[in-house]
Each structure stands twice: as structure tokens, then as C-alpha cells.
KENUBA-127244 format. One record per residue (C-alpha): residue number from 1; residue in one letter; x, y, z. Coordinates in steps of 0.2 Angstrom, whole numbers. Layout:
KENUBA-127244
 pos code    px    py    pz
 NUM    A     X     Y     Z
...
end
This chain:
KENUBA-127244
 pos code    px    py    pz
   1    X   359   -96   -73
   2    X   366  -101   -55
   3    X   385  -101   -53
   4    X   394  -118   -48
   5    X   396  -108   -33
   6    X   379  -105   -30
   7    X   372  -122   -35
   8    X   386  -128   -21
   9    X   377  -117    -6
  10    X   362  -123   -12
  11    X   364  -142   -11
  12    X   369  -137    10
  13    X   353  -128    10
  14    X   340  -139     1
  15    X   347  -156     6
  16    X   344  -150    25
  17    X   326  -145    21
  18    X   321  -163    16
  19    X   332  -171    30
  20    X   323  -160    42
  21    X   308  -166    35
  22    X   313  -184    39
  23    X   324  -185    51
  24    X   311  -184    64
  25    X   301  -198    58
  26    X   318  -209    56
  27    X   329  -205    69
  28    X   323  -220    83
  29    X   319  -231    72
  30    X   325  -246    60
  31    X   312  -240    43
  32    X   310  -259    33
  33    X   305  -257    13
  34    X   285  -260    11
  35    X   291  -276    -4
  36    X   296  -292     3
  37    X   306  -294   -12
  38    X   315  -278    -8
  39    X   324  -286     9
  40    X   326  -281    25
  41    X   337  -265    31
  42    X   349  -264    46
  43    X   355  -247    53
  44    X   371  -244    62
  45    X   377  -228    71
  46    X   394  -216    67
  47    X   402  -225    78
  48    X   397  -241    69
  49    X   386  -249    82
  50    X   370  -255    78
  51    X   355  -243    82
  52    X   344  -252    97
  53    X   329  -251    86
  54    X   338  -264    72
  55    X   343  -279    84
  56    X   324  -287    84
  57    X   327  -286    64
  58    X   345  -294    65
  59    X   338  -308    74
  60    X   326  -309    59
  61    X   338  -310    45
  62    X   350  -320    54
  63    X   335  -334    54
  64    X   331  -332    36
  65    X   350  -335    32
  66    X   348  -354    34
  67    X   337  -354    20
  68    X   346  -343     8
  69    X   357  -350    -6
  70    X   362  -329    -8
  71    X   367  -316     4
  72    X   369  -298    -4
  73    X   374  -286     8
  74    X   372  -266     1
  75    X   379  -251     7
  76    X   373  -232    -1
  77    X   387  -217    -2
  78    X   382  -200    -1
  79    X   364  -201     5
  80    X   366  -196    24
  81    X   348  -203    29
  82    X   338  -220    30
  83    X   323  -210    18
  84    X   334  -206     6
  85    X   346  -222     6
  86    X   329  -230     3
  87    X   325  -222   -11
  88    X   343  -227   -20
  89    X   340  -246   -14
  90    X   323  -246   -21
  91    X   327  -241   -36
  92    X   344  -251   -39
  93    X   336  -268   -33
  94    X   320  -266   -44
  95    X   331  -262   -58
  96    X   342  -280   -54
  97    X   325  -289   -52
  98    X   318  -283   -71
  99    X   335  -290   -80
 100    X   335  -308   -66
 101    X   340  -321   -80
 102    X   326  -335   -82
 103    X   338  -348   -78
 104    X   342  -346   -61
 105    X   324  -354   -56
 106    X   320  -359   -39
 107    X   338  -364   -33
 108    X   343  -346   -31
 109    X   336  -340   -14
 110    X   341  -323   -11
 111    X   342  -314     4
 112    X   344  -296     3
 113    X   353  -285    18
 114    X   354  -265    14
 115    X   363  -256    25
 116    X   359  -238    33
 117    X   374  -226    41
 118    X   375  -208    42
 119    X   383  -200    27
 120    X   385  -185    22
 121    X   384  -175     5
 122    X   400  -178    -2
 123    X   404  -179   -17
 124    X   389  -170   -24
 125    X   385  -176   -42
 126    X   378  -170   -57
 127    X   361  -173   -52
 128    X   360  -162   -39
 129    X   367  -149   -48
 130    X   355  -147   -61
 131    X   339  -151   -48
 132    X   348  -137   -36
 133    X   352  -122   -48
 134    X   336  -115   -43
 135    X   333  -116   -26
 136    X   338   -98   -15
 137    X   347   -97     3
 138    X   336   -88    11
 139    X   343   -85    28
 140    X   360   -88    40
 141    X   348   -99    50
 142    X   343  -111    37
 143    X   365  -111    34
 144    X   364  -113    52
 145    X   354  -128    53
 146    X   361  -139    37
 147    X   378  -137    49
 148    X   369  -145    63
 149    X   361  -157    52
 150    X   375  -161    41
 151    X   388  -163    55
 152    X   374  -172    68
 153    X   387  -174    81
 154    X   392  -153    85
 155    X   380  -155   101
 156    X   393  -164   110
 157    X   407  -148   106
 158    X   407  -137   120
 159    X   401  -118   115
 160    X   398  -124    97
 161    X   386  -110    93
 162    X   398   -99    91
 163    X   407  -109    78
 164    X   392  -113    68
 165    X   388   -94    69
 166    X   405   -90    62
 167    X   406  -104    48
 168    X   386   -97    41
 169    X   392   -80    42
 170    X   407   -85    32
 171    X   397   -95    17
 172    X   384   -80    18
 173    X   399   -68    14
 174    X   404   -79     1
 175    X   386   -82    -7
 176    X   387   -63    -7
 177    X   403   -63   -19
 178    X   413   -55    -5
 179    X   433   -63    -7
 180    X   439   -71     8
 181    X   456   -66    18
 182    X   469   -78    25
 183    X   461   -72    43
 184    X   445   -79    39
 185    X   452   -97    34
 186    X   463   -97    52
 187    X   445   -94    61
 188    X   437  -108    49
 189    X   457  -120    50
 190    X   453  -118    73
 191    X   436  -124    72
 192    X   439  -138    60
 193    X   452  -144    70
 194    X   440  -143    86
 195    X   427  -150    77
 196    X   436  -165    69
 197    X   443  -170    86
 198    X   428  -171    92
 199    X   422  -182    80
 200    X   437  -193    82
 201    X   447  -192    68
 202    X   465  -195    73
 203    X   480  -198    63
 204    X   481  -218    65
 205    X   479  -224    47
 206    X   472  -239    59
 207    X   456  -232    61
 208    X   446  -222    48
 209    X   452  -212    36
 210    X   469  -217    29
 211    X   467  -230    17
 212    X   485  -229     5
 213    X   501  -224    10
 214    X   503  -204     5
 215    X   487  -200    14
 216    X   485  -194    31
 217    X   468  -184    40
 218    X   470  -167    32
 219    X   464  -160    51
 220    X   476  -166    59
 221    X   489  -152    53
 222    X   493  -138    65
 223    X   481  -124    64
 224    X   494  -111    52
 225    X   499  -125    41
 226    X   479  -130    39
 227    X   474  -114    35
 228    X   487  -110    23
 229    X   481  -127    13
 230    X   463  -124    15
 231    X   466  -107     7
 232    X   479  -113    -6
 233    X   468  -127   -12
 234    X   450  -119   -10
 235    X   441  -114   -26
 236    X   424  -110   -32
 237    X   418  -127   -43
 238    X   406  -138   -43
 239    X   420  -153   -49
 240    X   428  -146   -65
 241    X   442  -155   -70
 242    X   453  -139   -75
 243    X   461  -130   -57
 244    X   468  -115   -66
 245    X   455  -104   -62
 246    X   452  -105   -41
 247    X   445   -94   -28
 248    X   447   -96   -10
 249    X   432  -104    -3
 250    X   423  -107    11
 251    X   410  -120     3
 252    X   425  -129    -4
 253    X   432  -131    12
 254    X   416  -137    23
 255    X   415  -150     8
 256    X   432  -156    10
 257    X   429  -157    31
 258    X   413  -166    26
 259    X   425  -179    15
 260    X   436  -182    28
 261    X   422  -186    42
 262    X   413  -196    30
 263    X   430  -204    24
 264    X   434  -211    43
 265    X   415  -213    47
 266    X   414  -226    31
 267    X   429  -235    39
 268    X   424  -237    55
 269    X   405  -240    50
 270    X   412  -255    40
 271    X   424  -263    50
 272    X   415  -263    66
 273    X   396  -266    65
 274    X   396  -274    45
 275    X   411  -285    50
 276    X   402  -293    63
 277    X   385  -293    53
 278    X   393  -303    41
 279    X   401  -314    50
 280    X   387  -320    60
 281    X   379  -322    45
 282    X   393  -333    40
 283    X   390  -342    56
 284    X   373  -344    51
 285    X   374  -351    34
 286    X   392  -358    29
 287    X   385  -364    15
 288    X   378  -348     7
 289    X   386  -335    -5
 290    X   389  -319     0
 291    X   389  -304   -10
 292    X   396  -286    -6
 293    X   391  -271   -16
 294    X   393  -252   -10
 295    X   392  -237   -20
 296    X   404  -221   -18
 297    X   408  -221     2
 298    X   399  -237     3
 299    X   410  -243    -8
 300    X   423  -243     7
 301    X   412  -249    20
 302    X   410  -266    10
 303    X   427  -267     9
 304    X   429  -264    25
 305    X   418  -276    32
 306    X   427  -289    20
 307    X   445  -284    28
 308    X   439  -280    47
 309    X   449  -271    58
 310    X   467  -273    59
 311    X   477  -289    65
 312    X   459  -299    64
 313    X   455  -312    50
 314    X   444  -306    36
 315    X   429  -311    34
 316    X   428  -326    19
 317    X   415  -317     6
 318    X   412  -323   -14
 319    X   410  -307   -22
 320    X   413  -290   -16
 321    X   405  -275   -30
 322    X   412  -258   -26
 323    X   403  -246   -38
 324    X   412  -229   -41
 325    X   419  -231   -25
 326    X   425  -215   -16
 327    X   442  -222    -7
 328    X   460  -223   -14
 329    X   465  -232   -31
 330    X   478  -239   -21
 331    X   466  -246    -5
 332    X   470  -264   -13
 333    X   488  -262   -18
 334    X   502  -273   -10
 335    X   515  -266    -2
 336    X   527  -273   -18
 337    X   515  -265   -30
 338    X   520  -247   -19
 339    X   536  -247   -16
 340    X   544  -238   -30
 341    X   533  -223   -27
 342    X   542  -219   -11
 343    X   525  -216    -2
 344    X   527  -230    12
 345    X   527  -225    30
 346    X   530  -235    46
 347    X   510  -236    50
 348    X   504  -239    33
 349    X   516  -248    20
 350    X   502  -255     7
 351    X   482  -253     3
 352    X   474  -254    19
 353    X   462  -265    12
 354    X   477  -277     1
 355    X   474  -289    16
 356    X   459  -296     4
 357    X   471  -298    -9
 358    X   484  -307    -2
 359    X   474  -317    11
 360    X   463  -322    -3
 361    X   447  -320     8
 362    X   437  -317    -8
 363    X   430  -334   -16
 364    X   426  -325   -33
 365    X   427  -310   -39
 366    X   432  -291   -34
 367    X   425  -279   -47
 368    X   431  -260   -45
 369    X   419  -250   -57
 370    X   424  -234   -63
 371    X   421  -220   -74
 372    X   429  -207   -83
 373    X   414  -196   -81
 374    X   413  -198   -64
 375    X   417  -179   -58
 376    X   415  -182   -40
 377    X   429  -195   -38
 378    X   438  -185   -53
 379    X   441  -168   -45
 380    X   433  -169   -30
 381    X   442  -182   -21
 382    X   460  -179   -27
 383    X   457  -162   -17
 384    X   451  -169    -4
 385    X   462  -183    -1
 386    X   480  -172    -7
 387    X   489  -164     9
 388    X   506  -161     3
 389    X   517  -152    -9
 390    X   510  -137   -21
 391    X   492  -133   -28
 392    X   486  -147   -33
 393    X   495  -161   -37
 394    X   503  -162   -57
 395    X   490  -172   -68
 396    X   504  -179   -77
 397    X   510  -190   -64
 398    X   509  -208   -67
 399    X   502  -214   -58
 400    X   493  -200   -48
 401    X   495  -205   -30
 402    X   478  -195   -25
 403    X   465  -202   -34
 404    X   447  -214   -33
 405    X   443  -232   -36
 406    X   428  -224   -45
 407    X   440  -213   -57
 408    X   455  -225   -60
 409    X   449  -241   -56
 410    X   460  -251   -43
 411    X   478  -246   -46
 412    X   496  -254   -45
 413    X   486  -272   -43
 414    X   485  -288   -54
 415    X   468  -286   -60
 416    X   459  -290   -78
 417    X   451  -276   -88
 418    X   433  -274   -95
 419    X   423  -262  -103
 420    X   404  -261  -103
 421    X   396  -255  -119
 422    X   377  -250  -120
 423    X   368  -263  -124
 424    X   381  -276  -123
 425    X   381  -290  -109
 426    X   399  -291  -101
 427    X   406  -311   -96
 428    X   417  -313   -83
 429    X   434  -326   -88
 430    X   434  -334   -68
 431    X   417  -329   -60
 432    X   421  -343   -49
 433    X   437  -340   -42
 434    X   447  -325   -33
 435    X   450  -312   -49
 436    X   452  -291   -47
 437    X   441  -285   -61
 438    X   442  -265   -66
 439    X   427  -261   -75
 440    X   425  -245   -85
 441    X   409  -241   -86
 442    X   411  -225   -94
 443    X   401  -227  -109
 444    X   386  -233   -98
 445    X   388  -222   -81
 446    X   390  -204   -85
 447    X   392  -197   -67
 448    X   395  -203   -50
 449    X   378  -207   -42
 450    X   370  -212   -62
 451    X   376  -228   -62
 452    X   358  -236   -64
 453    X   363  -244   -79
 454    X   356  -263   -86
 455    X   374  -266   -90
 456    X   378  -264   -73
 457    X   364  -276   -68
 458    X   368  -286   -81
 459    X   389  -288   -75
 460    X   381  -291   -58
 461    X   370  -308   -61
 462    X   384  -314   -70
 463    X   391  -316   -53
 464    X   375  -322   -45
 465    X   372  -336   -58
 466    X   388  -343   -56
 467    X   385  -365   -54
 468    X   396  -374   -43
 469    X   394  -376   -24
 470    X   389  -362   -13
 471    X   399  -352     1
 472    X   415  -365    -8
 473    X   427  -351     3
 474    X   448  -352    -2
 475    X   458  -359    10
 476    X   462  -350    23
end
């Protein structure tokens, strides 16, 4: 049986064999599903902007809006590539349409918007462990090229081959049980830093990463101090909840640098080019409802595409759905709800997405849903969120201040709580008006991407059924 350690190397490996396999075939272009009832898909860049080959099919949803009573905007997590991100949308809106409720009839006029961005593989769930436990690592070229393919962007580094050479060697050593030394997490601690500023992360909670108080980008520390973490807090695990038991790790550490690039990259992605998608759909239909939903990573571009960049009004959405969302349980907190925890500091004070909560942007409802089998957001995130203090943050604190939407639910808000039971249909108390919902969903999602639930469907058309007037938007 393959190690978690194993299973780990392979997902770098076997995920870059099918993104190779595609990522010619969708790299300049704008890939559209082959059902009409599926919608249409938009593709933005890391940066945010939208890719040249999308702007013909932005000009076309933007003339559909008119005609739509719905607008539901989606945003995948971990899938790093149109193919697969297709495969997730496919799946999710065939399973809404089989539980569509007969009386909605002919009024309800969606139109369907997915999303396309550059993710990475983080958090890796339980499904790619057990598809991965047998796959091999064949060669340090194969490392080699998931590195490239992974972290797209390394062409632009100057004398990058020699870093990538240095990181394969490193995970090769480790695949071959070989323990690590403190010298080989300061090589791996340099190159991160280099790599991480040239892929812009920066320590302005404004941009990217940083959405709680208590966070900062973990690259940013200086090089001793960075590797000295990355070595305290790397282990062998594929996302076991007990830390008692760690080795250092190299693949524990390129997952972390992967969380923090896709972390920002989910940030920036949102509030640029999906902030200004939805509002000139806005613009093009005042009357329509529009609907958020993102899972994992996607689950913070919605919201930042709902929030928008900082010292600019929000966007006026009517429900935003972030399914075990990967991005802080306190992103929605006020700066009230915070400040007894003494994690305030002078450029972040509250949740950096609490301007929908105060500013009321959101017409109906915010549901957060969340799961206590979600491993991912459980373990993974905590780790790679943490920068301070010993090991690994005490489990006993209440409340954590590391943790995921998709773990806790939203924290230190004034939200109502409800559970989904199998085979049970969930009814909102407001689904008309502004209301923070936590959902656990643990009964019904048992991991962090296996949230293909009917319950799940089932919450969701509660919103869209709603009566009353569409695009009816609080004042503002």
C-alpha cells in the first residue's frame, strides 16, 4: 500500500501528465460546453484579466443578460485547467438540473456564467488519493515538468532551471526515504522567496492573500526565519488531523507555496476580472438576480467579486454560495466580532471580505457550507495559513484563529445554523432578505471536493425559487 507520502508525489506527478495532455489544446482558447443548458464559460488570466480569446463570448452573455430572470455566476477550486474545471461544472449543473422543482415553470430564465482561472492542486482531497496510490514517479524529469506546469509562471524567473533542478532533486530524495537537513529547507526557503516574488505576492493584506487579521504571506519572512518554519512545520500526510507524528518535508512545503500562490491568485482573480464581469452584467440587466457559488479557492473569488477591491463599492448580488470554501472563517468577521482576540493590525482590522456584511451588498442570502469531514480545509489549511508562534497552533483554542470556511463555517458573525440530513430538504427562515447562513453538511459531504450531494442542490433551489421581485437590491 502507498504511503501518504507517496500518494502526495504522485498527485504532482499524475495531475501534470493529464495537464500536459490538455493544456496545449486549451491554452489560447475560450473552450464553451457542447449543452446549451450547460451555459457559457469565461476565462480570465493570474493576473485577473480576461484571456483575448473570451471577449467575443463576453459580448455574448452580456446580450443574453436582458433576457434572464437568473444570473448564476460559478467559480471551480482546485482544478488548475479549463478541461478539468469542466468536468466539475458538468457534473455540478447536471446534477442541479435533475432536482429543478416543477414550479418554477417558464418565469425562471437562467443564465449560467462558469468561470475558468488557473488553480493549482491544493488542497488535494480524498479522491485523489485513492485514484493516485498507484501511480509511480518515474523520472526527475517528469518532477521537473509538474513544477513548470504547476507554477506556469517560472519562465519569467531568471536562471530558474537551476531552482527547478534543485526542488526535483530534493522531492526525488524524499520519495527515496532520505531525511532532510536544515541546509536543504534554506536552499528550498531562497527559492521560494524568489519564486513568490516573482509571482507578486507581497505583504499588503490589500492585495491577494491576506484575508483575516493574524494572517500574513508566509514568503515574505526573511530567508532564516522561513526556513526554520517550513522545517518546523513540514510533515509527511496526506491531511491527518493528529500532528504528533511529523517529518520534515519537501512535498509539504511545495503544497504550502502552492496554497499561498493560489490563496492571492483567488483574490486577485476575483476582485479584478469577476468584479467587473459582474457588474456589467448588473449594468445589463438591473432587474435580474444574481447568484455567486464557488467551491474551495473559488469560494474566495466569489466573494471577492462580490466585495471588489478595496475603497470601491461592492457589487449588489442576491445570493452568494461558498462551498467548502478555502479562505479564513474569519473573512466575513467585523472588526467588533475580532477584537477581543488581539489579532487586529493597522492594514487589516476585520475580515477582508466583512464589507459585504456591513454594507449589506447582498439582497438574500450568504450560505458558508462546511464540513467536519473535509480534511483538506481541516489540516491542510490551518498549516498553511499559521506563521507564528510553536508547531502548530493548540487545537484547544476557541476559537482557532487559523482555520477554513469549509471546516468551521463563518466565524465570530451573526449568522443562523443549519444542518443538512440525507435525504432531507433544508428551508431557508429569510430566503428573501440579507441573512449569513452556516451550513454543516457533514452528514451529506464527506470530503472537500465530494460535495455532489442532492441536499446540496436541493439548499440551492430554495434560493432560486424564491417569489418577489427580481434584482430587488438593499439600499445602498
Amino acid at each position: 500500500m502507498a504511503t501518504p507520502l507517496l500518494r502526495l508525489a504522485a498527485a504532482l506527478v499524475v495531475a501534470g501528465a493529464v495537464l500536459l495532455a490538455s493544456k496545449a489544446r486549451a491554452a489560447d482558447e475560450c473552450p464553451q460546453p457542447d449543452r446549451p443548458a450547460y451555459g457559457h464559460r469565461v476565462r480570465f488570466d493570474a493576473s485577473g484579466a480576461l484571456v483575448d480569446s473570451c471577449a467575443a463570448v463576453v459580448q455574448k452573455v452580456l446580450g443574453a443578460a436582458p433576457a434572464a430572470s437568473d444570473i448564476i455566476i460559478f467559480s471551480h477550486g482546485w482544478k488548475n485547467d479549463p478541461v478539468g474545471a469542466e468536468g466539475t461544472y458538468s457534473r455540478f449543473i447536471s446534477g442541479m438540473l435533475a432536482r429543478r422543482p416543477p414550479e418554477l415553470g417558464e418565469r425562471f430564465k437562467p443564465l449560467l456564467v462558469g468561470i475558468f482561472w488557473p488553480s493549482a492542486l491544493f488542497p488535494i482531497s480524498h479522491d485523489d488519493e485513492e485514484s493516485l496510490s498507484r501511480a509511480q514517479i518515474d523520472s526527475r524529469a517528469t518532477l521537473e515538468a509538474k513544477i513548470r506546469m504547476t507554477f506556469d509562471w517560472l519562465g519569467n524567473i531568471p536562471d530558474v532551471d537551476a531552482d527547478i533542478r534543485d526542488v526535483a532533486r530534493l522531492v526525488e530524495l524524499e520519495v527515496q526515504g532520505k531525511p532532510r537537513t536544515r541546509a536543504d529547507f534554506i536552499l528550498l526557503a531562497n527559492i521560494l522567496k524568489r519564486w513568490s516574488f516573482f509571482a507578486g505576492d507581497t505583504a499588503a493584506s490589500e492585495r491577494g492573500s491576506v484575508e483575516a487579521p493574524g494572517e500574513r504571506p508566509l514568503f515574505t519572512l526573511e530567508p532564516g526565519a522561513l526556513a526554520q518554519f517550513l522545517l518546523d512545520n513540514s510533515y509527511a500526510g496526506g491531511g491527518q488531523e493528529s500532528f504528533t507524528s511529523r517529518a520534515a518535508s519537501v512535498l509539504s512545503v511545495l503544497n504550502t507555496f502552492t496554497f499561498w500562490t493560489m490563496k492571492r491568485r483567488a483574490g486577485e482573480v476575483g476582485e479584478s476580472g469577476v468584479y467587473e464581469l459582474v457588474k456589467r452584467l448588473r449594468a445589463a440587466n438591473g432587474n435580474a438576480r444574481i447568484h455567486l457559488v464557488g467551491h474551495s479557492f473559488g469560494g474566495k473569488v466569489v466573494l471577492a467579486a462580490a466585495a471588489g477591491p478595496l475603497g470601491q463599492a461592492p457589487n449588489v448580488v442576491d445570493s452568494i454560495v461558498v462551498i467548502q470554501g478555502a479562505l479564513s472563517h474569519f473573512s466575513l468577521s467585523l472588526e467588533d466580532d475580532l477584537r477581543d482576540l488581539g489579532i487586529g493590525t493597522d492594514d487589516l482590522k476585520q475580515g477582508r471580505y466583512a464589507s459585504i456584511t456591513s454594507a449589506r451588498s447582498v439582497a438574500g442570502p450568504v450560505i458558508v457550507i462546511f464540513s467536519k469531514l473535509d480534511s483538506a480545509n481541516g489540516s491542510w489549511y490551518p498549516l498553511g495559513a499559521r506563521i507564528s508562534g510553536d508547531a502548530l497552533e493548540k487545537r484547544e483554542r476557541k476559537p482557532p484563529i487559523y482555520g477554513a470556511l469549509g471546516y468551521n463555517g463563518a466565524l465570530r458573525v451573526q449568522a443562523q445554523m443549519l444542518k443538512l440530513r440525507r435525504g432531507q430538504v433544508v428551508t431557508l427562515d429569510r430566503p428573501g432578505a440579507f441573512t449569513l447562513y452556516n451550513v454543516d453538511a457533514t452528514e451529506v459531504v464527506p470530503g472537500h471536493s465530494k460535495y455532489f450531494a442532492t441536499e446540496v442542490y436541493d439548499l440551492l433551489w430554495s434560493i432560486l425559487k424564491v417569489s418577489g421581485t427580481p434584482g430587488a437590491a438593499p439600499a445602498r
